[in-house]
C-alpha positions in Angstrom: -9.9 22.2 64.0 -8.6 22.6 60.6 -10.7 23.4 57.5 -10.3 21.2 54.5 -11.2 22.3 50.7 -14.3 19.7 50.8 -17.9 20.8 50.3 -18.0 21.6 54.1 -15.5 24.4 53.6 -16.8 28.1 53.2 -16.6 29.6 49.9 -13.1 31.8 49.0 -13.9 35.5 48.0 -11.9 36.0 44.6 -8.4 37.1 44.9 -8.0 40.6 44.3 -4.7 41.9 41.8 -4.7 43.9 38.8 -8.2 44.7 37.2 -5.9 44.5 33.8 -4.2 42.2 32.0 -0.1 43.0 32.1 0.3 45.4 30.0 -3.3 47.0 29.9 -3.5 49.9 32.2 -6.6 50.6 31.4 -8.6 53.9 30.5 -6.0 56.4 30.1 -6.1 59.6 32.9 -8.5 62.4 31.5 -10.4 59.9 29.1 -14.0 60.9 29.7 -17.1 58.4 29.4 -18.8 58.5 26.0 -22.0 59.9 27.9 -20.0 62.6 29.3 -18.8 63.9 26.2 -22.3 63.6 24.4 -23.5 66.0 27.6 -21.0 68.7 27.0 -21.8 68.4 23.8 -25.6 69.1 24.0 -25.0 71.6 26.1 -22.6 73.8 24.3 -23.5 77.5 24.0 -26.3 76.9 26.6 -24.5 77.2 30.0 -25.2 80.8 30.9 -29.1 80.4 30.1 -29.2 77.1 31.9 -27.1 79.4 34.9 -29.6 81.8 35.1 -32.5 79.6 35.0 -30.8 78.2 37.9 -30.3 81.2 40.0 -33.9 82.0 39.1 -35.3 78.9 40.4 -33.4 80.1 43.6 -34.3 83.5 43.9 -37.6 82.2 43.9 -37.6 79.7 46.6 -36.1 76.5 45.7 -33.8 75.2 48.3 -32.0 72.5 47.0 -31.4 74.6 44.3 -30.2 77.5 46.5 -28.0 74.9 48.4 -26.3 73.4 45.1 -25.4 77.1 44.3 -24.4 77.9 47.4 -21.9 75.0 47.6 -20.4 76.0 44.8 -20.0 79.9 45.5 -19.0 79.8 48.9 -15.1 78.5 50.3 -15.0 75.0 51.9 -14.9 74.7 55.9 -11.2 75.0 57.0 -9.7 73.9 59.9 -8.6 76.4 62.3 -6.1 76.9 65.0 -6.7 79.1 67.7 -4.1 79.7 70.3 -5.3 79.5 74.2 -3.7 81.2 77.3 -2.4 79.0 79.7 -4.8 76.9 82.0 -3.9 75.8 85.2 -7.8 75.5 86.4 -11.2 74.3 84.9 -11.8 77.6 85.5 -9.7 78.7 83.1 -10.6 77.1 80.4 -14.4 79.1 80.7 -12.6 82.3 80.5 -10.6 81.1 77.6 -13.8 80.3 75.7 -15.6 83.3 76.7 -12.6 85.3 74.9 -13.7 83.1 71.7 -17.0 83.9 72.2 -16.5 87.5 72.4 -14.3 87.2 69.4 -10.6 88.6 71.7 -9.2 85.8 70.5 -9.2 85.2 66.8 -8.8 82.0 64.7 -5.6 81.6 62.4 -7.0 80.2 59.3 -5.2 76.7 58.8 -4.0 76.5 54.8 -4.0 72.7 53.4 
């Protein structure tokens, strides 16, 4: 059965194309809201007491506080490659990751 455009029809989402006018690209790259740069602003000269207040607030206890610095400090997870013997068994494979376990074979650390 064919649908017609009459008022039985379901509704067309909008089309999608450019969210400019030709020749409007928009905000150019690097532009930073008006908020943003009130914020820096404000807070000029004050980062390394509002810094230690916040590794204060951790030292004493606050976790979400102690996570949000922690996220910061410590690398991202990486993938890794590790390289296995050759496994002919399933038996094989338990050996291979009991030398993981006791760390003989080691991870390279996969650069992206």
């Amino acid at each position: 059965m064919r649908r017609t455009n009459g008022p039985d029809s379901f509704p067309r989402p909008a089309a999608r194309g450019r969210p400019f006018p030709k020749g409007n690209s928009g905000r150019k790259l690097g532009s930073k809201n008006r908020s943003t740069l009130l914020t820096v602003a404000l807070l000029e000269g004050e980062t390394d007491a509002l810094l230690r207040t916040a590794i204060d607030l951790a030292l004493a206890g606050d976790g979400p506080m102690l996570k949000f610095l922690l996220s910061r400090l410590l690398p991202r997870e990486r993938r890794i490659t590790i390289e296995l013997p050759e496994m002919e068994f399933a038996d094989d494979g338990v050996e291979a990751l009991g030398s993981i376990m006791r760390a003989e074979l080691t991870p390279l650390i996969w650069r992206t």
